[in-house]
C-alpha positions in Angstrom: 40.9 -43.2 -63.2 38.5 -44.1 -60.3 35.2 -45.7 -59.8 34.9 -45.3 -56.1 33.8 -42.0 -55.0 35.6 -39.2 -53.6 35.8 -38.1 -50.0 34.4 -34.6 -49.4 34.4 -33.9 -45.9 36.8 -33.9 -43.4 34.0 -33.7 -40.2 32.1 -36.9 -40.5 28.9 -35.6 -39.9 28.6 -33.7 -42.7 30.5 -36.5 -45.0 27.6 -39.1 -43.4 25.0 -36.1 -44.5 26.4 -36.0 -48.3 26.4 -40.2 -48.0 22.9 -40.8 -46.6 22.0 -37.7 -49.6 23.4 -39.4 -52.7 23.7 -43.4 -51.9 20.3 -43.7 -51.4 18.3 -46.8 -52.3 16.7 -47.4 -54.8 19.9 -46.8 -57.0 19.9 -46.6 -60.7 23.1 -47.8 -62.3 24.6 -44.8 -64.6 25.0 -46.0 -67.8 28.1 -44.7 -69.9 27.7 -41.4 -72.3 29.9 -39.5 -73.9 30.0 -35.6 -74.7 27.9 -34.5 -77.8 29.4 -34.5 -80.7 33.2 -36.2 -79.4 34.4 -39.6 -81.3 34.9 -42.2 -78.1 38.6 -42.4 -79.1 38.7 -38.9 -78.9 36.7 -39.2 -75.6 39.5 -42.2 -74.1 42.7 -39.9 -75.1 41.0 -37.0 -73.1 40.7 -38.9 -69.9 44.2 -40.0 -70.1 45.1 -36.0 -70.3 43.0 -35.6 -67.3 44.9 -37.9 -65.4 47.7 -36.3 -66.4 46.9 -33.1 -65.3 45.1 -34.1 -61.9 45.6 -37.9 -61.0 44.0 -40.9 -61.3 42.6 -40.5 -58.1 40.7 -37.2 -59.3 39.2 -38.4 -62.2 35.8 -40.6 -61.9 33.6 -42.3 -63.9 31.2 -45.1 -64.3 30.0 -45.6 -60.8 32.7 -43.1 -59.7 29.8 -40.5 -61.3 27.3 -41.3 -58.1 28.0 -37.8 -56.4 27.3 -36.1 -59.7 24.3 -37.0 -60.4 20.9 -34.9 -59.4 20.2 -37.0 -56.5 16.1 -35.9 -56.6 15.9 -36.2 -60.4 12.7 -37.0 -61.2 13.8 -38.8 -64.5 16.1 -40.9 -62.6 15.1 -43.7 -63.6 14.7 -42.7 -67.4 17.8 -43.2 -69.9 18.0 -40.5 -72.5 16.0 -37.5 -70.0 18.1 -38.3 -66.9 21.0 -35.7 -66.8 24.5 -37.5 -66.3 27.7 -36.8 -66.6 30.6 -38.6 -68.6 33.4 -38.3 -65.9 34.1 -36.0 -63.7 37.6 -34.3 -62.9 38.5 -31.9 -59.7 41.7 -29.8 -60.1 43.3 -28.4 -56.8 44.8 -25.6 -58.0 44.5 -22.6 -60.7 47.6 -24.7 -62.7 45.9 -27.6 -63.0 42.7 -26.1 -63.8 44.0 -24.2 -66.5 45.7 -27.2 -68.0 42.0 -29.2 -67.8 40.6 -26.6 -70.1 43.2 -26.6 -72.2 42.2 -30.5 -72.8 38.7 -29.7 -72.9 39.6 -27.3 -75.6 41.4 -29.9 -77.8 38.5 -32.1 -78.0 35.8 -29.7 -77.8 34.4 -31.6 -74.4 31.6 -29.4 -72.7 32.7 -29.0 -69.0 29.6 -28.6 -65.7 31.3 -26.3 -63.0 30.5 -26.8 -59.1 32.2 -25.5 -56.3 30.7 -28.3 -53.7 27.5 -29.4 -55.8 25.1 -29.0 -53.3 22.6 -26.6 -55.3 20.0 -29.4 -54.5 16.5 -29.2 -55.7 17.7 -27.5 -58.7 19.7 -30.0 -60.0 22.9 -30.1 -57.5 25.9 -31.1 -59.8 23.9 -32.4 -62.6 25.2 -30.8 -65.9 22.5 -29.1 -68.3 23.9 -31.0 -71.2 23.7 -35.0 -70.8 27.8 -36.2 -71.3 29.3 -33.3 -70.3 32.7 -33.3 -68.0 31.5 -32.8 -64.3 34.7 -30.2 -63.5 34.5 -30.5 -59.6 36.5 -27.6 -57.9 35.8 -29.3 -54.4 39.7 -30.1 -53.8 40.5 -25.7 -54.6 39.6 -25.0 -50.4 42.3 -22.8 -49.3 40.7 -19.8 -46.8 43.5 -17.2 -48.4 42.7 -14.6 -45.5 40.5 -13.6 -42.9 40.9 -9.6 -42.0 39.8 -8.9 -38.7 40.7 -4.8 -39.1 38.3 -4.4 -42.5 36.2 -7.9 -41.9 36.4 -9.6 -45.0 37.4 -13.3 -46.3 39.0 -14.4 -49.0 38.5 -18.4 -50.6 38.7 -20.8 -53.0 35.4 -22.5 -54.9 35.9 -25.7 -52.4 35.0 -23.3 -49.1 32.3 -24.8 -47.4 29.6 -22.7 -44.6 31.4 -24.9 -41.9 35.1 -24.7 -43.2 35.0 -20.8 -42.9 33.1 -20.6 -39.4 35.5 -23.2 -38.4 38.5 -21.4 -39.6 37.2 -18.3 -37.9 36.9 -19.9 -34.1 40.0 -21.9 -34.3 42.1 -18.5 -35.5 39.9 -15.9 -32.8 38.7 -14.2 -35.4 35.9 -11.3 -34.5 33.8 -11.7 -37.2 30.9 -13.5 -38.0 30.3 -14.9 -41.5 26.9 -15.4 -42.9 25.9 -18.7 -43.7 23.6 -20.3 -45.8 20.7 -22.7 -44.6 22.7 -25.9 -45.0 26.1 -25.7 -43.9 27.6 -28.1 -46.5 27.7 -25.7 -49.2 30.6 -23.1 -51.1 30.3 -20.3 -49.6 31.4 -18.7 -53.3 29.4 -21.2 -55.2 26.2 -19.3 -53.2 27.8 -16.4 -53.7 28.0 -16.6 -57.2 24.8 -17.9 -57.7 23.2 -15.6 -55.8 22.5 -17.3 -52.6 20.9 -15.8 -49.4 22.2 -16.2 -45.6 20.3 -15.3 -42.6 22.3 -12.0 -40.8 24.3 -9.5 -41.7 25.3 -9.3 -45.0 22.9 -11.7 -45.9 23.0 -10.9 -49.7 26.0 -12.9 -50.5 26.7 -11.7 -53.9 26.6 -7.7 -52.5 28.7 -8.7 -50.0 31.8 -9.8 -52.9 34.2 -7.5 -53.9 37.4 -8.7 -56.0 37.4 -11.7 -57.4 39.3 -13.6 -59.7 38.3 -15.4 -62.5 39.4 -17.9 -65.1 38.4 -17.8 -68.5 37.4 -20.6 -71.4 41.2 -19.8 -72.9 42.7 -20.4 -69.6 43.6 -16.3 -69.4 43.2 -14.9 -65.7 40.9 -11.8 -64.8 40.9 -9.9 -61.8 37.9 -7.2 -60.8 37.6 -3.9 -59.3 40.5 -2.6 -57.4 41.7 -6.5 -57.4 42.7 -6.3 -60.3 45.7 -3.7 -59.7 48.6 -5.8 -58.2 49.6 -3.9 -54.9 45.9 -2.4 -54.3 45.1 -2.3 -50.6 41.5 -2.0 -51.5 41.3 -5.0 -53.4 38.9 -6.7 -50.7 37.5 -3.5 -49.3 35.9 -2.0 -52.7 33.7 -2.9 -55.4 34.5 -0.1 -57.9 36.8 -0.4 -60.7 38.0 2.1 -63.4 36.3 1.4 -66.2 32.6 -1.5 -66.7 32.0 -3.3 -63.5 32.5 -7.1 -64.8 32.1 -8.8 -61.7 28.3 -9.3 -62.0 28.7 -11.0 -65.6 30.3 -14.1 -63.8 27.2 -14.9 -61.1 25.2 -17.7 -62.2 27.2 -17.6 -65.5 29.1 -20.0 -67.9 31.2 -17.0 -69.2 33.9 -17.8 -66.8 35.4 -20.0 -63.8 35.6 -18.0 -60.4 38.7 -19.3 -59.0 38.8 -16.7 -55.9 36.2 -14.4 -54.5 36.1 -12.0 -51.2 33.6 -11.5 -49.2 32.6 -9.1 -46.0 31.7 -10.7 -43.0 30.1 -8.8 -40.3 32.2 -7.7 -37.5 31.5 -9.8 -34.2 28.8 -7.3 -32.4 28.7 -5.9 -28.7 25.0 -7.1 -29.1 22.5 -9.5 -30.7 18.6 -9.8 -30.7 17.0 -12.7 -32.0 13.7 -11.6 -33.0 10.7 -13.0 -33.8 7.1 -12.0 -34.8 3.9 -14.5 -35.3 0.6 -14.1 -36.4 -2.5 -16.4 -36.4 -4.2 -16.4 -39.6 -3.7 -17.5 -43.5 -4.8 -13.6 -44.4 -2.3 -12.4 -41.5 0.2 -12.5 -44.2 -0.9 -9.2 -45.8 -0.2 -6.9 -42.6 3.2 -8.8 -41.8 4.6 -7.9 -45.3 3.3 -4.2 -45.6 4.8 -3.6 -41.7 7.6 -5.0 -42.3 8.7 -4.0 -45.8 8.2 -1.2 -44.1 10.7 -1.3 -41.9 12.8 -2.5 -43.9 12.8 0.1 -46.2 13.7 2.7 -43.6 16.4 1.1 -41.9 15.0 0.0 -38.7 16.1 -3.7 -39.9 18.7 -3.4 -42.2 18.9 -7.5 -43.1 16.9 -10.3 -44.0 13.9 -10.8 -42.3 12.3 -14.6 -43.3 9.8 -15.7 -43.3 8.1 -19.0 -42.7 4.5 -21.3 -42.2 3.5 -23.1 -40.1 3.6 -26.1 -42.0 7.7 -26.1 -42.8 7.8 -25.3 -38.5 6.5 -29.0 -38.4 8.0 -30.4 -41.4 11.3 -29.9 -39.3 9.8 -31.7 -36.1 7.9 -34.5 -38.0 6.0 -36.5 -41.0 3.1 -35.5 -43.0 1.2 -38.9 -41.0 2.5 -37.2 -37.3 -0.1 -35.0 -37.5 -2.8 -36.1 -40.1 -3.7 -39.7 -40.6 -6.2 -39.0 -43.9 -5.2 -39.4 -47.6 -3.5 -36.2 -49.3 -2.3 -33.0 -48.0 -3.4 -31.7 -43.9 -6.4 -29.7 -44.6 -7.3 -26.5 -43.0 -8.9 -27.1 -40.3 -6.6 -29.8 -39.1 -3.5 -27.1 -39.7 -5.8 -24.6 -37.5 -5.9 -27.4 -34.8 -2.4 -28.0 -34.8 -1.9 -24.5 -34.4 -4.0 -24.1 -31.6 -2.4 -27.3 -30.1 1.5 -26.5 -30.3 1.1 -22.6 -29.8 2.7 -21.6 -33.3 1.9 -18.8 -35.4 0.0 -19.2 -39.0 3.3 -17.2 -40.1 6.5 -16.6 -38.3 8.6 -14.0 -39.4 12.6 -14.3 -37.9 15.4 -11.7 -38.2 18.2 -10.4 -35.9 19.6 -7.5 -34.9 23.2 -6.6 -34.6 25.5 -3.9 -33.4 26.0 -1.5 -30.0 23.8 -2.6 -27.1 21.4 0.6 -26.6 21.1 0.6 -30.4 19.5 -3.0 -30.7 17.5 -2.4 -28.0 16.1 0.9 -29.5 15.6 -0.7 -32.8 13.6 -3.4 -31.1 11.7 -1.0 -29.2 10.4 1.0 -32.5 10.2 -2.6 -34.0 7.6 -3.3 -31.4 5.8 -0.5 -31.2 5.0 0.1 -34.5 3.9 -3.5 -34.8 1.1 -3.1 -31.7 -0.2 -0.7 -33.7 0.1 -2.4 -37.5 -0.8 -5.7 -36.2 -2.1 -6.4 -32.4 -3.2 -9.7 -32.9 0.3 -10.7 -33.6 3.1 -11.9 -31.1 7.0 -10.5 -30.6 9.7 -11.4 -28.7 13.5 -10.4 -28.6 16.3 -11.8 -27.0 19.0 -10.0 -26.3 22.8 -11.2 -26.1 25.3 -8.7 -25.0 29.1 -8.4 -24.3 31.0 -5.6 -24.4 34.0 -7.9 -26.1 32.0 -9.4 -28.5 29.4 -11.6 -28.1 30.4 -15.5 -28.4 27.8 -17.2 -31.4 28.6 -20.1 -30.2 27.1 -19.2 -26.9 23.7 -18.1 -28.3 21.4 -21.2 -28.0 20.5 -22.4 -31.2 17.1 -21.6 -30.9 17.9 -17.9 -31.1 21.1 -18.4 -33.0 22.4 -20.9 -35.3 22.4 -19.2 -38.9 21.5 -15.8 -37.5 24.5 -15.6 -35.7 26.7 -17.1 -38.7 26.2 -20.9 -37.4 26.7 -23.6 -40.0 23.9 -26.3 -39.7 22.1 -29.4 -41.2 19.1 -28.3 -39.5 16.8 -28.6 -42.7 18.0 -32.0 -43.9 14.8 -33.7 -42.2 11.8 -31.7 -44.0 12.3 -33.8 -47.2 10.8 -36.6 -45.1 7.7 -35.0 -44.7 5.5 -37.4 -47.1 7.4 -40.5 -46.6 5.1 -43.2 -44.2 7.6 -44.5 -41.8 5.8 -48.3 -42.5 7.1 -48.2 -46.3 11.1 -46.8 -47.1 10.8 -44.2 -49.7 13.2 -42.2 -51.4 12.4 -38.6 -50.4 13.5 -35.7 -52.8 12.4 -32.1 -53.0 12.3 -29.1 -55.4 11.1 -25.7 -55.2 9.5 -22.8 -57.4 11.2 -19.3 -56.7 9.7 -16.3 -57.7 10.9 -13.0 -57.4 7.9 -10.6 -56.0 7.7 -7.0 -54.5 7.7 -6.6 -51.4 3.5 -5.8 -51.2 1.3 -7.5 -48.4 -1.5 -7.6 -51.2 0.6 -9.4 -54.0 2.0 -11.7 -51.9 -1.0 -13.0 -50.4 -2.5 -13.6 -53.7 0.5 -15.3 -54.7 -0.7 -17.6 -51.5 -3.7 -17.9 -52.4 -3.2 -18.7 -56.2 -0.4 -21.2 -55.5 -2.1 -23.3 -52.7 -4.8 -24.6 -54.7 -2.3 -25.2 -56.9 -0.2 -27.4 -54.6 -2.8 -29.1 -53.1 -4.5 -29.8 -56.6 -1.2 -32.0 -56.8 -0.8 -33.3 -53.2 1.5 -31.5 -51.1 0.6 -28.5 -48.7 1.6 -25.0 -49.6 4.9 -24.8 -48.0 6.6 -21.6 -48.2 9.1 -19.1 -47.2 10.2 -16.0 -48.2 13.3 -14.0 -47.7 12.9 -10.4 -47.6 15.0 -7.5 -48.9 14.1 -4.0 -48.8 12.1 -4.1 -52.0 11.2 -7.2 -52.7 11.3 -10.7 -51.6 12.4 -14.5 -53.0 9.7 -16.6 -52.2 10.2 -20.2 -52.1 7.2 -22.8 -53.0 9.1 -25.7 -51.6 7.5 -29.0 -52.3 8.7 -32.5 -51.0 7.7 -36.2 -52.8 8.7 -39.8 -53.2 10.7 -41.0 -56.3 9.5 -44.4 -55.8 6.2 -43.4 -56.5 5.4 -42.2 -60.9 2.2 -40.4 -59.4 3.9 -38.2 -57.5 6.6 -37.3 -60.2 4.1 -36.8 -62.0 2.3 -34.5 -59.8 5.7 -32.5 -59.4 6.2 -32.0 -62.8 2.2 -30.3 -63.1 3.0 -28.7 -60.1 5.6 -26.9 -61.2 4.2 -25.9 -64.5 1.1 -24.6 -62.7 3.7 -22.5 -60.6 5.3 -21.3 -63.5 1.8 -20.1 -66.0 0.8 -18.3 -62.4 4.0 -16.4 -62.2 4.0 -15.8 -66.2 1.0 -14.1 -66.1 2.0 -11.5 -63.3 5.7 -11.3 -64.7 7.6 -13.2 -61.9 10.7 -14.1 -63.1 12.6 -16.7 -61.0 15.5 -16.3 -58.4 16.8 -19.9 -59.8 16.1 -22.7 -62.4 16.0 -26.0 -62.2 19.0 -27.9 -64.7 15.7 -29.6 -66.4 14.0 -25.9 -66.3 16.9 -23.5 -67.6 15.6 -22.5 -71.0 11.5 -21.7 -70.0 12.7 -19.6 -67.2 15.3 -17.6 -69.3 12.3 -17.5 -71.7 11.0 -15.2 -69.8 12.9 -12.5 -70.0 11.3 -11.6 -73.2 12.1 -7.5 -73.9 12.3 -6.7 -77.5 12.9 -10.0 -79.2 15.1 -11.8 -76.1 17.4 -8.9 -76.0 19.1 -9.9 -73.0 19.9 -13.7 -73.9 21.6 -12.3 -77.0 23.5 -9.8 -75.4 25.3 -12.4 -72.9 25.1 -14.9 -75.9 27.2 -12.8 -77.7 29.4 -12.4 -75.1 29.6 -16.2 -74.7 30.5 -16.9 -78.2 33.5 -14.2 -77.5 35.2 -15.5 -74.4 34.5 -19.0 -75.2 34.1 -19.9 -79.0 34.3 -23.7 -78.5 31.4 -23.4 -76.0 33.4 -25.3 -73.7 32.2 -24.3 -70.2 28.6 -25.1 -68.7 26.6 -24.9 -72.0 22.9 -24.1 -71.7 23.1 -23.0 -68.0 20.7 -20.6 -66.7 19.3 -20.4 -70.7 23.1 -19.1 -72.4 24.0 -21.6 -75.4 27.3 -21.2 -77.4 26.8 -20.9 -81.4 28.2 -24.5 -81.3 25.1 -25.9 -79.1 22.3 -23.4 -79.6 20.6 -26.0 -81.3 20.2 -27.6 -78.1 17.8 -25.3 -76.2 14.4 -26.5 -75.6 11.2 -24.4 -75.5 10.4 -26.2 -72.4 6.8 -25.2 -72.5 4.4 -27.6 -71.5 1.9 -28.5 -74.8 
């Protein structure tokens, strides 16, 4: 077994970006654990079966484990709240991950599954239960297919953003995948756990058809018309004789996804990058109602985000670039700023794909009806055309990048934004993500209920939202220092605030935080916690030793329920 860490990335960019994410100083050592309720011998022999199965180059511990911690975790430096592993194992095929969980099975070892870990700010590849087996599927990468006639991929768990745009250009292929906000990622980790892009098909999980899954007893499920052995519609079709399972596998522990496909959007004759700005805090209000609008009729049939003006500068700079006074940039220094660098209060971004004279008429309606809504705002379009296809790699990336299917770090810098550059800090961030309709007036009181909020706490309200046709996942991203207890602890308030705010209007959440899994599936509260029973009944079915990924998002097996938490703040 190893104690160095594993190599992740092949381009050295992005292996420097997971490096520079997770071997950050301060370090705190990771102290051994073991999994609940397993006698050490018991522990030692399973190792050796790991080994066995995988290598001793693919199995870690000690401070092997430093890529699977929660590299923001505020209790880092607390023993006992801190969420750690006890070793970590990554299988490269179906084989050898079959054989893993028949040795988790034997010892009753609970198992954390990641495709590439990267689910940062909400715990990245911590597990939910303290001494559980990281099972890293990183090394399970193979691109199976790439179908230029029906436009569609098919891949592994260890798929990264860049892998599959990179796979795409080096074969010709004339399509463009979506991509999340951080290239680094699984594209079918996202997937599964619901994860937006920024095109076409920007829904990730209602872009997957087939997939294939791997259950607790090592058995092998197929869904929809992938699950009938010669079907040429196993990729093209979500519909299956009989239930549709697919959907009890995203952010679930009922199951391993082993292979998943997923549409890609055909490489267009035409793209618009569009944007639409707007100069005022209250501005918000029109911007939503318009566009929902829109939205909801098909003028823009994808995402259309939407960001502040204070994540445009958290990209560009620190917190002391543009304010040298104590706590968050006030209001009347934001309005300055604005004025000074030309930006909008609120920027709302979205492109527009397809035939030529249909973008162009889309973006015509788009701006006329928005002179009307909204004439104090500001649009622009620019349009990319070629009647073979237009190159993404040609469209600068300030109209581009993850609208056209781009892989990028762009985003690494924001967490930065409170760190002084006179003093090295340890910069971490986390977010709060509620699910809203898509209403002008409830999203601006959500503004306005959450920024005192934030700034009661000492960060800015910085937020986003990604907008679907009905409603919209709003992030409240915040950014702090671990070095510093005052700002943990004003993270931790923070977040609670958040959460008693979104209670009261029945918000539930788009994701949980590892530390925050049981108070957010608390919330779904109908008739006694109907629904947690349901899928915990299902749980204790498929997987009666309660082997994989107990307590995540809220689902316990019988054999740990007595670990979930109330999580409520007292």
């Amino acid at each position: 077994m190893s104690t160095s860490l594993p190599e992740t990335y092949p381009d050295p960019a992005y292996e420097q970006a997971h490096l520079d994410t997770y071997e950050r100083k301060p370090r705190h050592p990771i102290k051994p654990v073991f999994p609940p309720g397993v006698r050490e011998a018991d522990f030692a022999e399973a190792i050796q079966e790991f080994i066995a199965v995988v290598g001793k180059d693919a199995v870690f511990v000690n401070e092997g484990l430093s890529d699977y911690i929660d590299p923001y975790d505020i209790n880092e430096a607390q023993d006992g709240k801190r969420k750690v592993p006890s070793a970590a194992v990554c299988p490269q095929s179906t084989d050898q991950l079959k054989e893993v969980l028949k040795v988790a099975n034997k010892y009753a070892i609970p198992l954390w599954t990641f495709s590439r870990g990267k689910n940062l700010g909400y715990g990245g590849p911590a597990p939910r239960v303290n001494g559980s087996v990281a099972l890293d599927l990183h090394r399970m990468n193979k691109i199976i297919e790439v179908s230029d006639e029906f436009h569609y991929a098919v891949v592994e768990p260890g798929v990264t953003f860049i892998d599959l745009y990179n796979y795409c250009v080096e074969h010709k292929k004339k399509v463009w995948p979506s991509t999340a906000s951080l290239g680094w990622g699984s594209v079918l980790g996202n997937t599964v756990d619901r994860g937006m892009g920024f095109g076409a098909n920007f829904a990730h999980h209602q872009a997957m058809a087939g997939i294939e899954v791997m259950l607790a007893d090592g058995d092998i499920v197929r869904t929809g018309q992938f699950g009938i052995s010669n079907s040429p519609s196993a990729f093209l079709s979500k519909f299956t004789y009989g239930p549709s399972v697919e959907g009890l596998f995203l952010q679930s522990n009922l199951g391993v996804v082993t292979k998943m496909s997923i549409w890609l959007t055909p490489q267009p004759q035409a793209f618009m990058s569009c944007t639409f700005s707007m100069p005022a805090f209250n501005d918000i209000e029109v911007m939503v109602d318009s566009f929902g609008e829109l939205r909801r009729n098909g003028t823009i049939n994808n995402v259309v985000w939407f960001t502040s003006l204070i994540e445009t500068l958290c990209i560009s700079g620190r917190r002391e670039d543009y304010w040298k006074g104590e706590g968050p940039v006030p209001d009347w220094r934001l309005e300055e700023l604005r004025v000074e660098t030309g930006f909008g209060h609120w920027y709302a971004r979205w492109g527009l794909y397809g035939p030529k004279r249909v973008v162009q008429a889309q973006f015509d309606e788009i701006k006329d009806v928005m002179a009307k809504r909204a004439p104090t705002g500001e649009i622009s379009g620019t349009l990319y055309a070629n009647d073979d296809g237009v190159d993404a790699a040609a469209v600068p990336p300030e109209h581009g990048s993850m609208f056209v299917g781009v892989p990028q770090l762009w985003s690494l810098p924001l967490i930065n934004w409170p760190i002084p550059k006179d003093r090295v800090g340890k910069a971490a961030h986390g977010d709060y993500a509620p699910v809203i309709p898509s209403s002008g007036k409830l999203i601006l009181e959500w503004m306005k209920v959450s920024k005192p909020i934030c700034e009661a706490n000492g960060v800015e309200l910085m937020a986003d939202f990604f907008m679907h046709e009905r409603h919209v996942v709003l992030m409240n991203m915040f950014t702090w220092d671990q070095t510093d207890p005052k700002q943990k602890e004003n993270v931790n308030k923070l977040y609670y605030g958040l959460y008693e705010e979104a209670k009261k209007r029945g918000y539930g959440m788009y994701r949980a935080h590892v530390n925050h899994m049981d108070l957010i599936a608390n919330l779904n509260d109908f008739n006694g916690h109907a629904y947690n029973r349901f899928v915990e009944k299902i749980k204790d079915a498929l997987d009666p030793n309660g082997i994989l990924a107990p307590g995540k998002q809220g689902i316990w097996p019988n054999r740990f329920r007595h670990l979930r938490e109330t999580q409520e703040q007292t």
